[in-house]
N, C-alpha and C positions, 0 to 999 in steps of 0.2 A: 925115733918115733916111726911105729910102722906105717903102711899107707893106711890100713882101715884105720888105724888111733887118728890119723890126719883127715880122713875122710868123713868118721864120727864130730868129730870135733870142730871141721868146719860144715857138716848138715846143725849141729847144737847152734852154733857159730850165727847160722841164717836164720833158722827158726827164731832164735831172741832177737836179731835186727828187727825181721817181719813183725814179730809181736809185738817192740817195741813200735815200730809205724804205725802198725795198728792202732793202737793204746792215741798214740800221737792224736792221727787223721780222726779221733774220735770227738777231741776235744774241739775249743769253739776256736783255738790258735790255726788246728787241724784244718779243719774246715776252712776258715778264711785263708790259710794258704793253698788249700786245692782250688778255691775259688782264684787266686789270684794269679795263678798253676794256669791254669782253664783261659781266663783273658788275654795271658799273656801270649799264651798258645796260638788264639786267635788270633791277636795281632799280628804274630809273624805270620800265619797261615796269608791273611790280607797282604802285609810288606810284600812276600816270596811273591802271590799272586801279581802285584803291583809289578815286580821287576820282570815279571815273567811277560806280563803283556807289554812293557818297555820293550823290553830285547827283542820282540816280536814286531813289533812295530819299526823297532832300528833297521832289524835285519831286512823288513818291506822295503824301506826306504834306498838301504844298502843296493838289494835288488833291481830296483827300477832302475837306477842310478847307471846299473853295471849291465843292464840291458842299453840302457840308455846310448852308455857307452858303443856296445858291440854294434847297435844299429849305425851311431855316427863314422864310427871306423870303416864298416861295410859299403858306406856309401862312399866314403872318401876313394877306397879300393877300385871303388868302381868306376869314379871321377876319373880317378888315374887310368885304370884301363883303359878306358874310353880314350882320355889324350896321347897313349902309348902306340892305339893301333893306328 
């Protein structure tokens, strides 16, 4: 098979998928599952949003934490200099 007979054959190939879709999304099945397409969507839009403000909120807390830390350490450092000299 040469490349154009494979190149024709899958442009035919796509054109009938599409048309069939088409044909599909036309009917009332069509529509209730783009509608159903469409919610779902949102939902994860909302979920992703949801974990995004989690991980955001971890990583605050992660933060403070690890500040938290370096101030405690800094002062101990100090504690000790102070009793070394």
């Amino acid at each position: 098979m040469s490349d154009n007979h494979k190149f024709i054959s899958g442009l035919l190939l796509g054109a009938l998928a599409g048309s069939a879709l088409a044909l599909y999304m036309n009917t009332e099945k069509g529509k209730e599952l783009a509608e159903e397409l469409k919610l779902n969507a949102a939902d994860l839009k909302d979920d992703f949003k949801a974990g995004i403000d989690t991980a955001e909120e971890s990583l605050q807390q992660l933060l403070a934490k690890a500040k938290q830390l370096v101030s405690d350490l800094e002062g101990k450092l100090k504690d000790e200099a102070l009793k070394t000299s």
